[in-house]
Structures are given as structure tokens and as C-alpha cells.
VOKEPA-65200 format. One line per field, with one value per residue (C-alpha): residue number from 1; residue in three letters; x, y, z. Coordinates in Angstrom, 2 decimals. Layout:
! VOKEPA-65200
num: [NUM:...]
residuo: [ALA:...]
c1: [X:...]
c2: [Y:...]
c3: [Z:...]
***
This chain:
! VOKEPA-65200
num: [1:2:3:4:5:6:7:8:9:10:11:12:13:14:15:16:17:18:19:20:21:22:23:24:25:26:27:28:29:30:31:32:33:34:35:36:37:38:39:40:41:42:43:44:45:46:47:48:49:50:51:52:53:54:55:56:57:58:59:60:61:62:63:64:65:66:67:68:69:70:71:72:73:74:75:76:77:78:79:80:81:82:83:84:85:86:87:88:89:90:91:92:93:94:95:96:97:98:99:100:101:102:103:104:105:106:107:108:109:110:111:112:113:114:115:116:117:118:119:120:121:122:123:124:125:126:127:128:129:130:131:132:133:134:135:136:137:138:139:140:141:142:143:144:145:146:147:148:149:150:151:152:153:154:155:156:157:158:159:160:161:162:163:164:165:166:167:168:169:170:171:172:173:174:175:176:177:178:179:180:181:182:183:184:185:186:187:188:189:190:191:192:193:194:195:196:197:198:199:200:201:202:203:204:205:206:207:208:209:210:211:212:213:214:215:216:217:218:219:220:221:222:223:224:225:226:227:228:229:230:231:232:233:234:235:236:237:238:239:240:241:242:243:244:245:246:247:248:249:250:251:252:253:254:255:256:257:258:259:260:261:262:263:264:265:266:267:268:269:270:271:272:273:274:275:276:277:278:279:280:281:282:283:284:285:286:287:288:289:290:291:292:293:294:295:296:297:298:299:300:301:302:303:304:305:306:307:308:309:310:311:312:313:314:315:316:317:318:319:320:321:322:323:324:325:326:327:328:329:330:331:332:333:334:335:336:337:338:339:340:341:342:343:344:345:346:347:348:349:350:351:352:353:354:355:356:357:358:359:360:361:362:363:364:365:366:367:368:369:370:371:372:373:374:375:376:377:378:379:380:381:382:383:384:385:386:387:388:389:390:391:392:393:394:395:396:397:398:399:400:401:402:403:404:405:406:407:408:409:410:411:412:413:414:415:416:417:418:419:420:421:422:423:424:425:426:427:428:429:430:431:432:433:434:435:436:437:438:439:440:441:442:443:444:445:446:447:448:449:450:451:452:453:454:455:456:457:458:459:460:461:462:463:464:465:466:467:468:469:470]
residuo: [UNK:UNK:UNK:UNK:UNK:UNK:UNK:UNK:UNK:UNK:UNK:UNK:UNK:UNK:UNK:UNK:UNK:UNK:UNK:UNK:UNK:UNK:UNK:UNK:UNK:UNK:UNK:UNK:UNK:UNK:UNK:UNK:UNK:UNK:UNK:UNK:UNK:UNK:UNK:UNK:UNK:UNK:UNK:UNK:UNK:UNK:UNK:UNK:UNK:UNK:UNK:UNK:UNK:UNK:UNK:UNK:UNK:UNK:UNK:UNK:UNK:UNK:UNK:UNK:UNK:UNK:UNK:UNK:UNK:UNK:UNK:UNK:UNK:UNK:UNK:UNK:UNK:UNK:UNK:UNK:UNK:UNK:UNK:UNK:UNK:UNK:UNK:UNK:UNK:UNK:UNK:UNK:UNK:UNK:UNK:UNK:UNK:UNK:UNK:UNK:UNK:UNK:UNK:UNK:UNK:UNK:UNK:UNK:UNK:UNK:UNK:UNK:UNK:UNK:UNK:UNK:UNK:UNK:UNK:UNK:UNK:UNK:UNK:UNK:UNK:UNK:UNK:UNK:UNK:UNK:UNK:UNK:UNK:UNK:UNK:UNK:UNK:UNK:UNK:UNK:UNK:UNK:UNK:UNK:UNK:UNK:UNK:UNK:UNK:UNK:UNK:UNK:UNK:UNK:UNK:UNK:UNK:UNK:UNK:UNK:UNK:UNK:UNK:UNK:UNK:UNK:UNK:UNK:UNK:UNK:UNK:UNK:UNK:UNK:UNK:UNK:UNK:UNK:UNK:UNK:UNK:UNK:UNK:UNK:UNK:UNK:UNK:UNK:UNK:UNK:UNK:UNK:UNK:UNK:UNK:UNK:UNK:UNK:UNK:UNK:UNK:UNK:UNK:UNK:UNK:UNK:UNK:UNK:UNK:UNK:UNK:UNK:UNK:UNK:UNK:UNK:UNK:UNK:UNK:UNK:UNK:UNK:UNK:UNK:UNK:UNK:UNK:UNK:UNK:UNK:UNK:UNK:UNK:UNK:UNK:UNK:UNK:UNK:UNK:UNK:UNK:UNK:UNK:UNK:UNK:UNK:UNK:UNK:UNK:UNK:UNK:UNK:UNK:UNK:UNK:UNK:UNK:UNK:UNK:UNK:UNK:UNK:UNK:UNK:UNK:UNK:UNK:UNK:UNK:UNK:UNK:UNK:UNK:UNK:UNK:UNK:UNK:UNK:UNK:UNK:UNK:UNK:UNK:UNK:UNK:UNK:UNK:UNK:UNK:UNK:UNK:UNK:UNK:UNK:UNK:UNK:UNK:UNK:UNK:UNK:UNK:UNK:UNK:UNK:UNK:UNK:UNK:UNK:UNK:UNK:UNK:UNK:UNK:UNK:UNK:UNK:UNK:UNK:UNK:UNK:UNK:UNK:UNK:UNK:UNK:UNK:UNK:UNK:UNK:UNK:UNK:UNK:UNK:UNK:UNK:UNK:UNK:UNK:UNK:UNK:UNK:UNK:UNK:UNK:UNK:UNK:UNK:UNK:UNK:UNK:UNK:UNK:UNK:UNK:UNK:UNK:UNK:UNK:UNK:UNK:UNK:UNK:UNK:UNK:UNK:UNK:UNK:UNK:UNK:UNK:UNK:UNK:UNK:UNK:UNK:UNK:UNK:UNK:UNK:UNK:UNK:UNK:UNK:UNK:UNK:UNK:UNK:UNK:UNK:UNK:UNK:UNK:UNK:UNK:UNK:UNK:UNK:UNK:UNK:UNK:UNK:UNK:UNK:UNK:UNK:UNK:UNK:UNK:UNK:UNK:UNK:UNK:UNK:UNK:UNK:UNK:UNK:UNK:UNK:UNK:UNK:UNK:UNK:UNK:UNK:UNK:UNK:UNK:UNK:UNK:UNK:UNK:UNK:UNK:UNK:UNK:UNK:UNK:UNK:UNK:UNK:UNK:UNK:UNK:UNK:UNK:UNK:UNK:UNK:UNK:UNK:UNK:UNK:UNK:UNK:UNK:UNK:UNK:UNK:UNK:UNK:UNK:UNK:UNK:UNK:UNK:UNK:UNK:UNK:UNK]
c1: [9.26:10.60:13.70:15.16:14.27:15.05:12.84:14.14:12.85:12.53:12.95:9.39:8.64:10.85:9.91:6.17:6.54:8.01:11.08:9.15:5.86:7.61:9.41:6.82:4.09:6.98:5.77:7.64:5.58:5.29:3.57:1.62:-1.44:-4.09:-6.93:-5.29:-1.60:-0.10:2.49:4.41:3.95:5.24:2.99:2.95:1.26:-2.55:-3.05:-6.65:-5.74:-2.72:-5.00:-7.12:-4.65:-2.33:-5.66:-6.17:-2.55:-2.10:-5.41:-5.77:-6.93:-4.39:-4.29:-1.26:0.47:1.97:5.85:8.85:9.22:13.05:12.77:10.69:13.46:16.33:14.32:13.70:17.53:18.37:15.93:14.94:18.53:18.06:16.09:15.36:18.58:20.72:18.25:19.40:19.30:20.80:22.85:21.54:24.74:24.90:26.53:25.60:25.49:28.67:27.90:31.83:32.18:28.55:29.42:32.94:31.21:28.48:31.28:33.29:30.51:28.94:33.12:33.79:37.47:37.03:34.81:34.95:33.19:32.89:31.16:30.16:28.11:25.11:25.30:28.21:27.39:29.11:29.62:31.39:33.32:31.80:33.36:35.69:32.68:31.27:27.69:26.35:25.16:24.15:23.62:25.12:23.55:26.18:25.90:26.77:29.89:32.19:31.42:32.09:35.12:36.06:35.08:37.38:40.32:40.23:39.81:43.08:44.95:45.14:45.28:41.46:43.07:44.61:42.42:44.61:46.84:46.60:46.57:47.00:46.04:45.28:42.07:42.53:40.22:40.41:40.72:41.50:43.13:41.73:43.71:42.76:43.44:42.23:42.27:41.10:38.90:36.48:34.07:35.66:37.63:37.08:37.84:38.76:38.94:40.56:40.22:43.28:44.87:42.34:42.89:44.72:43.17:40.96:42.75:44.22:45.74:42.87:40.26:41.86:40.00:42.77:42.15:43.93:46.28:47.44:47.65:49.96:52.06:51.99:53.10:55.79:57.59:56.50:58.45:61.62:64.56:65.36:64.44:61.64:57.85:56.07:53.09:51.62:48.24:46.51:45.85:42.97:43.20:43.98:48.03:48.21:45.70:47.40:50.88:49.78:47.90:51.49:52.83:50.59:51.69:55.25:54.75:56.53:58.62:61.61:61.35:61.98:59.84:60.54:58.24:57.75:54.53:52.76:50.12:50.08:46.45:46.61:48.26:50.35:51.23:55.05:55.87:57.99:56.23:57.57:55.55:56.94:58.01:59.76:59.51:62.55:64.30:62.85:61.75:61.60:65.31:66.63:64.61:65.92:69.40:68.36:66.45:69.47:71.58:68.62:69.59:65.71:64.99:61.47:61.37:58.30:59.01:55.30:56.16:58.69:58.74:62.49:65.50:67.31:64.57:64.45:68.22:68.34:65.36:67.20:70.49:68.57:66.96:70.76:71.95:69.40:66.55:62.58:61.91:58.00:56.96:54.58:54.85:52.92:52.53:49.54:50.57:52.61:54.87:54.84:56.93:59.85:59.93:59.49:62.52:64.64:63.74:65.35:68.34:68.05:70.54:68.27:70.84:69.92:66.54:66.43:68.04:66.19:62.70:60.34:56.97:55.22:51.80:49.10:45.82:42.46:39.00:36.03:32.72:29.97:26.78:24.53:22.88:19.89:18.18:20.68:18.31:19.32:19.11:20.17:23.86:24.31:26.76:27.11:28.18:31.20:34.98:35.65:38.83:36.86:35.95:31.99:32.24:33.70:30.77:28.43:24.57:22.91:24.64:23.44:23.06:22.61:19.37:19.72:18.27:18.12:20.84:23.52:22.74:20.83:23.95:23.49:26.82:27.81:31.31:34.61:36.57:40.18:41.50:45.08:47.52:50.33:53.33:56.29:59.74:61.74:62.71:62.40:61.08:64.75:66.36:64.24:64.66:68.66:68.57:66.24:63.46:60.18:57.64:56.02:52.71:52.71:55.22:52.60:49.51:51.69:51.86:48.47:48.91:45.72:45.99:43.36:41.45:40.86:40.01:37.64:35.35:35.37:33.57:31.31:30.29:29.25:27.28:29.43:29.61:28.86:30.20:31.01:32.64:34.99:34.87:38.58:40.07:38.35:40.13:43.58]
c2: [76.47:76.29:73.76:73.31:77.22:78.51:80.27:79.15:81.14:81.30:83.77:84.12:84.53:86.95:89.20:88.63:91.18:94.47:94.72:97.55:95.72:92.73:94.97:97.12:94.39:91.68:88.93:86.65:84.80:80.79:80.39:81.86:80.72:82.48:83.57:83.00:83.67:82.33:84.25:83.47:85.58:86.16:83.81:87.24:89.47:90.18:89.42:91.33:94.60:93.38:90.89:93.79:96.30:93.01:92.07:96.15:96.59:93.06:92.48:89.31:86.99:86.19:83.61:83.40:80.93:82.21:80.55:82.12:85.62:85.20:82.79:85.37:88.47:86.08:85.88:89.17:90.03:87.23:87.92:91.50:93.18:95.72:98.22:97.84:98.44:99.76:102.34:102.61:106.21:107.53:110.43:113.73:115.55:119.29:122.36:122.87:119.70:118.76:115.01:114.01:115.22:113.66:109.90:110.33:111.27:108.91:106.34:107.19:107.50:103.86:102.46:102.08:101.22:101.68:103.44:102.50:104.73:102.75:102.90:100.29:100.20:101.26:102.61:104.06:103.25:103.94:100.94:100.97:98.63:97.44:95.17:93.51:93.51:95.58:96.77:99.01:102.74:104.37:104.66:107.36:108.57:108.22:111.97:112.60:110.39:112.37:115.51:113.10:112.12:115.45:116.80:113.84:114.77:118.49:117.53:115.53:117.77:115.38:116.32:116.24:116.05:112.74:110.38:107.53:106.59:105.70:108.38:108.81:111.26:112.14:114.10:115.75:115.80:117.27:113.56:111.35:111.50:109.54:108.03:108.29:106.22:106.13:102.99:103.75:101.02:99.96:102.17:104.78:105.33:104.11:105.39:103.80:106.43:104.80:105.98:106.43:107.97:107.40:108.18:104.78:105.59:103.26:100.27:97.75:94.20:93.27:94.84:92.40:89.19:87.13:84.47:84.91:82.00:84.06:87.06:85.54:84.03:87.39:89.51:87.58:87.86:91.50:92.69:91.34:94.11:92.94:90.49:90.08:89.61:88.55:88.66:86.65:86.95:87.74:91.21:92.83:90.09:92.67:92.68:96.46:96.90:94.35:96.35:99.25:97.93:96.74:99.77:101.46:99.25:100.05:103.84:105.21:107.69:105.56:104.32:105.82:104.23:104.75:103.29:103.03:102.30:101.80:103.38:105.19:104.12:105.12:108.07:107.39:110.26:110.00:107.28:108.36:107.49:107.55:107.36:104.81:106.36:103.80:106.32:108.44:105.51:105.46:102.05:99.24:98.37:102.21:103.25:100.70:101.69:105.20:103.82:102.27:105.36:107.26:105.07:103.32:100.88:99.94:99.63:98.74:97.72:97.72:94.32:92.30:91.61:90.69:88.95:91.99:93.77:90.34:90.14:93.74:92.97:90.00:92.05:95.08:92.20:91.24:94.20:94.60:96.16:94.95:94.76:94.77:93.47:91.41:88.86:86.80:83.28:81.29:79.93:81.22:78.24:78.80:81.75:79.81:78.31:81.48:83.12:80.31:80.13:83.98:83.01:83.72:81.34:78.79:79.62:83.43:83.04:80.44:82.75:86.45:85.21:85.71:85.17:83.94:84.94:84.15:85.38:86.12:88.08:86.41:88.46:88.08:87.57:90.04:89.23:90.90:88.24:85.48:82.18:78.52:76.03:72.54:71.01:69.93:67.57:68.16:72.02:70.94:70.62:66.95:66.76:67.82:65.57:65.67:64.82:68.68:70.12:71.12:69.54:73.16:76.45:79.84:81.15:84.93:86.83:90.21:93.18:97.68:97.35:95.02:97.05:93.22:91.62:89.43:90.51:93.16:93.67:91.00:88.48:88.29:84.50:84.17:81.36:82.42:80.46:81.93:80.53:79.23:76.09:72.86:75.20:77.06:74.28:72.75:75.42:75.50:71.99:72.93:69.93:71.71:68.87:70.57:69.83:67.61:69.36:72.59:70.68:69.51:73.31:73.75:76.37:75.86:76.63:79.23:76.23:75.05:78.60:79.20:75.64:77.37:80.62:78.89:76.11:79.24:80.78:83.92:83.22:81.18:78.31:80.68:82.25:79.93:77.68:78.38:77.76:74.44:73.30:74.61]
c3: [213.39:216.53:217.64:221.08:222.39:218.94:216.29:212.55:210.31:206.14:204.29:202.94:206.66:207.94:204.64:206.12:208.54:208.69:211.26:213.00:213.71:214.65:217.03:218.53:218.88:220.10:217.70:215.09:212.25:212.78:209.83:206.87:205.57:203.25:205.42:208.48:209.68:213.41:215.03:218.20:220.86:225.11:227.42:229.80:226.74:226.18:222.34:221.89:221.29:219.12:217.43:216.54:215.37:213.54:211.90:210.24:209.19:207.47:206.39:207.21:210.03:212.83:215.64:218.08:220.25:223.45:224.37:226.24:225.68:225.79:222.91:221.31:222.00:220.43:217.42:216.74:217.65:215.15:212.55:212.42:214.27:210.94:212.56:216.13:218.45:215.65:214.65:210.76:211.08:207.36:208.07:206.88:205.94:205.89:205.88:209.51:211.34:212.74:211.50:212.89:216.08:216.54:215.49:217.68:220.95:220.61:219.52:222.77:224.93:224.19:224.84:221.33:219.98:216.78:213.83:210.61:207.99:204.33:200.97:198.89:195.46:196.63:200.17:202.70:206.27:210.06:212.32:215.66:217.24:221.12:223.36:219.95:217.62:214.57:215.30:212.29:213.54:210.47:206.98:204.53:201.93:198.41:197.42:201.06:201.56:199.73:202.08:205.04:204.24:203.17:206.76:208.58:206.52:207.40:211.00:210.32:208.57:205.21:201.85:200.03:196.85:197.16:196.93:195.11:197.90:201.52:204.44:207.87:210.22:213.94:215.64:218.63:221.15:225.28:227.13:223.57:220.52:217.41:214.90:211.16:208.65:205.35:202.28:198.46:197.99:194.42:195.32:197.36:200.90:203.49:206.97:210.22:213.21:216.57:219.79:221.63:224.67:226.98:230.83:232.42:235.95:235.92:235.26:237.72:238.37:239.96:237.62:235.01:235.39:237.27:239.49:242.37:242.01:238.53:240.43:243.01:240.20:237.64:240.61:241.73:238.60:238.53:242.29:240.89:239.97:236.94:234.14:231.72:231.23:228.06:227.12:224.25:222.28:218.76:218.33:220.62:223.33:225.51:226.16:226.08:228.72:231.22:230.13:231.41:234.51:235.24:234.66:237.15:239.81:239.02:238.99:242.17:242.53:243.03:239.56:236.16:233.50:229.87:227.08:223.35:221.90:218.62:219.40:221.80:223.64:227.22:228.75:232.69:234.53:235.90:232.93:229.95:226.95:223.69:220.12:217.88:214.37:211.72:209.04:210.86:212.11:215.79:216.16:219.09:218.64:218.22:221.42:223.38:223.06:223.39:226.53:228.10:228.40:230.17:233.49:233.37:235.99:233.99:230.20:228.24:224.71:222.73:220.69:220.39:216.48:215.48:216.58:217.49:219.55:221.52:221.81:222.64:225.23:226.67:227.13:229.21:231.25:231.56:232.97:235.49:234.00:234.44:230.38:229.78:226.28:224.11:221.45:219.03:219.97:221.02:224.47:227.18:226.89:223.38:223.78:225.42:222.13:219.59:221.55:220.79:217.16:217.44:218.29:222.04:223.47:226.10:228.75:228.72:228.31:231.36:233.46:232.64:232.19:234.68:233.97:230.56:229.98:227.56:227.26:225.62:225.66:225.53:225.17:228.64:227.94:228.78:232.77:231.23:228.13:228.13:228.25:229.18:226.69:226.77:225.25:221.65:221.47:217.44:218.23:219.99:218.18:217.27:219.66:222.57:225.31:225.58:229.50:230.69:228.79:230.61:230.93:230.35:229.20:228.48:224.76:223.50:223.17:222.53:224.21:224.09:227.21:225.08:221.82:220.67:220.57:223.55:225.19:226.75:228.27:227.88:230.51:229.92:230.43:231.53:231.26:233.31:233.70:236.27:235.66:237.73:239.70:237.48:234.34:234.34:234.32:231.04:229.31:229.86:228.33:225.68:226.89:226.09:226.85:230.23:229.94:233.01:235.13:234.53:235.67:238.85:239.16:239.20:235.89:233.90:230.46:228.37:227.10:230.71:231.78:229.02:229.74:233.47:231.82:229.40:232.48:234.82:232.02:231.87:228.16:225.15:223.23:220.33:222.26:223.28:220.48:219.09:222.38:222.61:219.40:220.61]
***
């Protein structure tokens, strides 16, 4: 049946028809009858020939009504995403097919992050990770998977032997490295390959999604000599790339720039970087000392985890470093807060903060099948107010150019608060309430930011849906 420009089918119905004559004659079953079975089909199609040729291969009579063909695309993306797109290709592993290198390049080619290589009871498969999400590539045959991950710990120079504990590895490659990391699991071990020190050229402040009223505020706090910037977010929100888009701007002559990172994911010509190594003793707080006696005027510290590192961080602020850094909290005001809980006294951190940012990515739909459909006021959070939502907003199809996700690429949000003025001065006194001095300010925060995207149709409710709660 079909509800509000959506397709719902059951499960009788979508095991009806196979996923590659749904596919290649773009139809989706409506409904099954003995004698006589309707299918949707596009308005824009001619149905005779497919009538004809539907009729031989199911043996039965068939009648059609025509509706969107964007309606139509989302179903088969939602309903029959097994074969079409992903192309379940089962890898044929042998002695001369260089299976690896093959999954890596394609991996790197489409922008992957991640691959992730696992085997379950009955099946191993390969699924990449595009633009924060897991889309499945292949399957693997079981007699094959033990060869495969044979093959990846060669190329990582790990021990094929041990297959009890944990491993980790590195691949090298001419323009990228991959990390390798390997997890006995029930049925066997699975792999997770990340792609890492890519080429940084490409990346700028203003390629990062900033309005310009952020980009006024990040760079202010960015020019000054000395102090520090944090940046706060959940893992892959995308602090490392804005780190080193910094960084980039920073890179002149005139400056030496020292980091430490854990990983290390982009490479900067004329920047210092160091590899984070806890198993030796080199971590965030050891480097930074280190750091501070190699006369830095920049210093990027990959996370702030600890008290000391954010005492230590504080201190090199002090002493008139710039001190680049992130940290896990879920506003940019929040991290006023977080410091304090450390044990940073308010009166330092009022007076060596400069900037506080938060931020998030949100997938875009894909320009290509995203469709229109009207507002449901039951999909919404319960604390959100029902008059900033939009009357229309776009939803997801799915199509060959977004691999049938619907999405293809990510918007960063930012929620970026500079300090100073009237902010220093509540944070010396430890009054954290700021809410209405920051909308005097003009500072919208990522929930605000987010209804923006999802009004414009740059993305989807689901998309947004967690920063609507917050």
C-alpha cells in the first residue's frame, strides 16, 4: 500500500519479486492476487513490453498502476537495497587475485574512512564506511575468509599464528597509510582497515561549512599569540578535520608548529607531527612538556582526556603559546564547565580561553532522488516546538550516484562561542547560566543550526533528530 509518498510493503510481497527484476524493470508489487498481480510502476514508463516479458517470467497475469517514479526509486532502495547498488558480489579468493589491494583502492577511491572485514556463522562480508555510514560491498565466501585475513596480516606485518588475542598493524601505501586492527570474535576475526594520512591540501576554513558570522568569530580567537581553542564533539563529528584546517592557516614560516596525534590522519608539510605511543610512555601530557622546550609558538594536543593534559594545556596557553585541542562534551559552553570539573581554576580558564567550539556532521541528501513529502507532526521529539518545523521537507530516495543511500556527502554545524567581554567575566565568578547573554550575541547553538539545514532541504529529519532533543 501506499501512505503519504511511501510504498509499505509485507513481507510476502517483497519475497514476490526477485530484487533483480524489481530492479531492472523499475516496478514494486502493490498487491498479489491469484490470476492477476498489480504492481506500481513510473507514470513516464511504457508498460507493454514489460507487461509482456513480467507476464512470461512470473506466469501470471499482471496489471499496473503508474505513480511518481521517485516514490517508486525509494521503494526499491528501501525494499530491495540487497542487490542493486551494492552489487553483492562474493569474493572469489585466490592464489592470484590480489583480493586486498583491490577492496583498499576501491575503498579509497569511493572516500571511504573505514573497512571493516567480518565473519559471522554463516557468511564473512566487506562493508565500507561513506560519508559516516556502513554500506555492505561484498560477500566472502567461509572457506575463503581465513586466506583473507591471512593476506591482511602479512601486508601488516602481524603474526598468523595468533589468532586468540587482539592485533594491530599498519599498511603502507604511496599517498596513505591504513591502519589494521584486528578483534577475535565467536566466529572468527574480524578486521577493521582505516585510512589514514591522507594529503591535507585540500582542506580549508572556508571549505568547512561555516557561516560567515562563525568564521568571523573562530578566526578571531585563532590570530591571537597565545591562548587556547577547544573543540568539542562525539567521535567522527569532524574535530580533526577543522584542527588541521586551522593548522593550515597557521603554517608560515614564522611559526613552528609541533603536534601529537592519535592517529595520525592527515599529513602538513612544514608542521611537526608527532605519533602518539602510550605503550613507551609518549603520551599527550609527556609530549607537551617535551613540546615546551622545543621553543613552539603553535601546539596541537590531539585530545584533551585528563586533568593534567588540561592543566598542562592551560599552563602553555599561560606562557604564551596558541594550544590547539579537542575534548568531549556536547556543547561549546559545555566545555567551560568540563574544565572546571578538572580542576582548572575559573580564573585561568577565564583569562586563556579563546574560543569554544562545538560541532557536528550531518549527512546531505543526495540533489539527485531526494523527493518532497509533507510534515508529520508524530516524527518529531516531544520537547520540540511544532511551529520551527517546517510545512514540507525533503526525505531520502536512493539512487546509482549516492550508492542508494539517499545521501551523499556531510555539512558540519558549528556552535562557536568566542570569549571574552561579559563571558570572561562569568566564568571568573563561576555563573554559567549564558543562554541569554549568547542569543544577545547572536551565537546560535547546533540545534538551531541543524532546523536551518533540515528547513532548506539540505538534509533529513533523521538526520537531525538527536540534535532536536538536545
Amino acid at each position: 500500500m501506499i501512505e503519504t509518498n511511501h510504498i509499505t510493503l509485507t513481507s510476502e510481497e517483497q519475497q514476490f519479486l526477485p530484487s533483480n527484476i524489481a530492479w531492472h524493470y523499475k516496478v514494486v508489487p502493490k498487491s498479489i492476487k491469484e490470476g492477476n498481480t498489480c504492481f506500481y510502476i513510473d507514470n513516464e514508463q511504457t508498460i507493454t513490453d514489460i507487461k509482456e516479458e513480467l507476464e512470461v517470467i512470473l506466469g501470471t497475469e499482471i496489471s499496473f498502476e503508474k505513480i511518481d517514479g521517485k516514490i517508486i526509486q525509494k521503494a526499491l532502495g528501501t525494499y530491495f537495497r540487497q542487490v542493486k547498488g551494492k552489487e553483492e558480489t562474493e569474493l572469489k579468493i585466490t592464489a592470484d587475485t590480489d583480493f586486498v589491494d583491490r577492496i583498499i583502492q576501491e575503498a579509497n577511491a569511493l572516500g571511504s574512512s573505514d573497512i571493516h572485514i567480518e565473519i559471522y556463522e554463516n557468511k564473512g562480508r566487506v562493508r565500507i564506511r561513506i560519508d559516516g555510514h556502513l554500506i555492505e560491498r561484498y560477500k566472502v565466501p567461509l572457506e575463503s575468509y581465513p586466506e583473507l585475513v591471512n593476506k591482511i596480516k602479512i601486508k601488516s606485518n602481524l603474526d598468523i599464528s595468533e589468532k586468540r588475542l587482539p592485533q594491530d598493524g599498519r599498511i603502507q601505501y604511496g599517498d596513505f597509510d591504513i591502519r589494521v586492527s584486528i578483534l577475535p570474535t565467536l566466529h572468527g576475526e574480524k578486521m577493521v582497515m582505516r585510512i589514514l594520512g591522507q594529503d591535507a591540501t585540500g582542506i580549508s576554513i572556508d571549505s568547512l561549512g561555516m557561516t560567515e558570522f562563525e568564521k568571523s568569530n573562530y578566526l578571531e580567537g585563532i590570530k591571537k599569540p597565545n591562548g587556547i581553542i577547544l573543540i568539542s564533539g562525539p567521535t567522527g563529528s569532524g574535530k580533526t578535520t577543522t584542527l588541521y584546517a586551522t593548522l593550515k592557516l597557521l603554517n608560515e614560516e614564522k611559526r613552528n608548529i609541533v603536534t601529537v596525534e592519535d592517529p595520525i590522519e592527515y599529513t602538513l608539510e612544514g608542521i611537526n607531527q608527532v605519533q602518539l605511543k602510550e605503550g613507551i610512555g609518549l603520551t599527550f601530557t609527556a609530549a607537551l612538556r617535551s613540546f615546551l622546550r622545543q621553543d613552539p609558538d603553535v601546539i596541537m594536543l590531539g585530545e584533551i582526556r585528563d586533568a593534567e593534559t588540561a592543566q598542562m594545556a592551560i599552563r602553555a596557553a599561560l606562557t604564551g603559546h596558541l594550544v590547539l585541542s579537542t575534548i568531549h562534551t556536547n556543547s561549546a559552553w559545555g566545555t567551560v564547565s568540563r574544565l572546571i570539573d578538572m580542576g582548572v581554576p575559573a580564573f585561568l580558564l577565564a583569562n586563556t580561553l579563546n574560543s569554544s567550539v562545538a560541532q557536528r556532521l550531518v549527512r546531505k541528501l543526495c540533489d539527485n532522488c531526494k523527493m518532497e513529502s509533507p510534515v508529520n507532526p508524530d516524527d518529531f521529539p516531544s520537547t520540540f516546538d511544532i511551529k520551527k518545523a517546517p510545512k514540507t521537507h525533503y526525505t531520502s530516495v536512493g539512487c546509482d550516484k549516492c550508492h542508494f543511500t539517499g545521501y551523499k556527502g556531510r555539512q558540519a554545524l558549528y556552535e562557536i562561542i568566542p570569549i571574552q567581554g561579559e563571558l570572561t567575566d562569568r566564568i571568573k565568578n563561576q555563573d554559567l547560566k549564558v543562554e541569554n547573554l549568547l542569543k544577545e550575541k547572536g551565537i546560535k547553538n547546533l540545534s538551531q543550526r541543524a532546523l536551518e539545514l533540515w528547513s532548506d532541504g539540505t538534509t533529513t529529519l533523521e538526520e537531525i533528530y538527536s540534535l532536536l532533543i538536545e
